[in-house]
C-alpha positions in Angstrom: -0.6 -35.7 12.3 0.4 -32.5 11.1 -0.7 -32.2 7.6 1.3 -29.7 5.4 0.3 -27.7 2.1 2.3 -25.0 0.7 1.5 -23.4 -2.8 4.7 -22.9 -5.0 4.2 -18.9 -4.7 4.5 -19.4 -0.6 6.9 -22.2 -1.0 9.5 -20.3 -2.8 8.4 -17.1 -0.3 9.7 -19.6 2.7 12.3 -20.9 1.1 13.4 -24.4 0.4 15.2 -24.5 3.9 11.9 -23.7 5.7 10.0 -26.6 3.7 12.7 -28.9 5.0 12.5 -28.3 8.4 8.8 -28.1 8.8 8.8 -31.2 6.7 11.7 -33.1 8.7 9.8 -34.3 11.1 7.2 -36.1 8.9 4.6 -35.5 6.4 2.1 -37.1 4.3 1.5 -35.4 1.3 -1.8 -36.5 -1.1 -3.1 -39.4 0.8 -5.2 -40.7 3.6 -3.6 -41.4 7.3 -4.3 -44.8 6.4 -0.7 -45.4 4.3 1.5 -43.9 7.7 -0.4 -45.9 10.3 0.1 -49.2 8.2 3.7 -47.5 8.0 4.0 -47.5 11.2 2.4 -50.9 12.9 4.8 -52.0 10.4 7.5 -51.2 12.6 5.5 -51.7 15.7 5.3 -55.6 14.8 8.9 -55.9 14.8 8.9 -55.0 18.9 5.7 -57.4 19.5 8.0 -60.1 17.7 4.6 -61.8 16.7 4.2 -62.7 12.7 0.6 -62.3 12.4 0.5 -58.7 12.3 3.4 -58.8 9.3 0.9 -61.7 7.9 -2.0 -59.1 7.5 0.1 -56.2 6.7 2.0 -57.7 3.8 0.5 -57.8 0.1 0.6 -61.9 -0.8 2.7 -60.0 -3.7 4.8 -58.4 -1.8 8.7 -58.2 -2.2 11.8 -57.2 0.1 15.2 -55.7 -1.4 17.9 -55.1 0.0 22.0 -55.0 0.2 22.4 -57.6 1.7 21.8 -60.1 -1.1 17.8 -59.5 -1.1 16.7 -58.8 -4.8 12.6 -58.4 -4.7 12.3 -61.5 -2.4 8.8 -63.0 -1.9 7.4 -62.5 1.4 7.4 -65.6 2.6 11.4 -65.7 2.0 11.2 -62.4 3.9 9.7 -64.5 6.9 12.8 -66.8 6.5 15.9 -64.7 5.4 14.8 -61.4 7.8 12.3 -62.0 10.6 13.4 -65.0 11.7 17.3 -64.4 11.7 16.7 -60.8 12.5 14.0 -60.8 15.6 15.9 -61.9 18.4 18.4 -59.4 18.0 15.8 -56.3 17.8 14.7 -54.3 20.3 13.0 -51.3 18.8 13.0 -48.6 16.1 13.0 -45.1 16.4 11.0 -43.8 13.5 13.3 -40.2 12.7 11.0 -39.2 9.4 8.3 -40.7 7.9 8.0 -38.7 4.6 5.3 -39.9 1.9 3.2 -39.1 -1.2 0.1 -41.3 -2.0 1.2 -44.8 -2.1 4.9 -44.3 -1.1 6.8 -43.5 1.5 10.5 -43.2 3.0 11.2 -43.9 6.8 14.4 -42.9 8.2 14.9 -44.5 11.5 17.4 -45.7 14.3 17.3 -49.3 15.1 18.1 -50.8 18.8 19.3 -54.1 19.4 19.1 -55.9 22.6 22.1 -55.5 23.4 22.4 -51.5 23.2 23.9 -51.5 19.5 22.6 -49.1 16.9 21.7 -49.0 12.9 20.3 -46.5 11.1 18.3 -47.2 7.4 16.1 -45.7 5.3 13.5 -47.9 4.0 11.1 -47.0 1.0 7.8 -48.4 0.6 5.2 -48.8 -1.8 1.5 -49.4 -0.6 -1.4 -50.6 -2.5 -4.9 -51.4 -1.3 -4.3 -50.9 2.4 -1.0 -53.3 2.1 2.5 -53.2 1.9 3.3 -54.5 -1.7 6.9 -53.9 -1.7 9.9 -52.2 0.8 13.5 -51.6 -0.6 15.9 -51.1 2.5 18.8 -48.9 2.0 21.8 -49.3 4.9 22.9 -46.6 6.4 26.7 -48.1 7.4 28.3 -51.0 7.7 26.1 -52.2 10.3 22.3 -52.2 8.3 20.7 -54.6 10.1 20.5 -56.1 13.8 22.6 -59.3 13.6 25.5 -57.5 11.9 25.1 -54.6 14.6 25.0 -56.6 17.3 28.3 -58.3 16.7 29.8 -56.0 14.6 30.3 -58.2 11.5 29.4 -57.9 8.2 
């Protein structure tokens, strides 16, 4: 991982454009690798399409929002409501930005169903003692999650 630290005086030298694009990528600004990786195996669970990881990732306070009539749901309603309506229609994500400070982070990504339909979300999350203690799930189009991408519904 590409760690990157600007002062203001070179930041505003480079120019806000230049941040951007050197940041677009990803970046973890103030904190340990520790908060991406969980980030990311995160994700990663969701291909092995095995609970256990989620299990150990997940703060036993952890909560789920979302458009889709999600409002800080506990995790074990996350097991329920998302995972298990939601895993046989995944196939993978592709993680476009990971972008965090300390204990939070926003991932932009492109999901893949099974059957070669697309989404595309930005989820933020807030970490806390090596767990995920809560992610908030914006859509990014009609289609924000696998079932509804996969047969075009809403």
């Amino acid at each position: 991982m590409t760690r990157i630290a600007l002062s203001r005086r070179n930041l505003l030298k480079a120019g806000a454009c230049a941040f951007a694009g050197a940041a677009s990528a990803h970046a973890w600004i103030g904190s340990s690798t520790t908060n991406e990786e969980i980030v990311r195996k995160y994700y990663a669970a969701w291909e092995k399409k095995d609970w256990s990881p989620f299990d150990t990732l997940l703060a036993e306070n952890f909560t789920f929002t979302s458009a889709n009539n999600d409002d800080h749901i506990s995790k074990s309603a996350f097991k329920a409501r998302c995972w298990e309506s939601q895993i046989d229609f995944i196939e993978r994500f592709e993680l476009e930005r990971v972008i965090g400070n300390g204990n939070e982070a926003f991932v932009k990504y492109l999901g893949r169903t099974k059957n070669g339909k697309s989404f595309r979300n930005v989820d933020y999350f807030r970490l806390k003692n090596e767990k995920v203690e809560a992610i908030e799930c914006y859509f990014g189009g009609q289609f924000g999650y696998p079932s509804a991408a996969s047969t075009e519904q809403k």
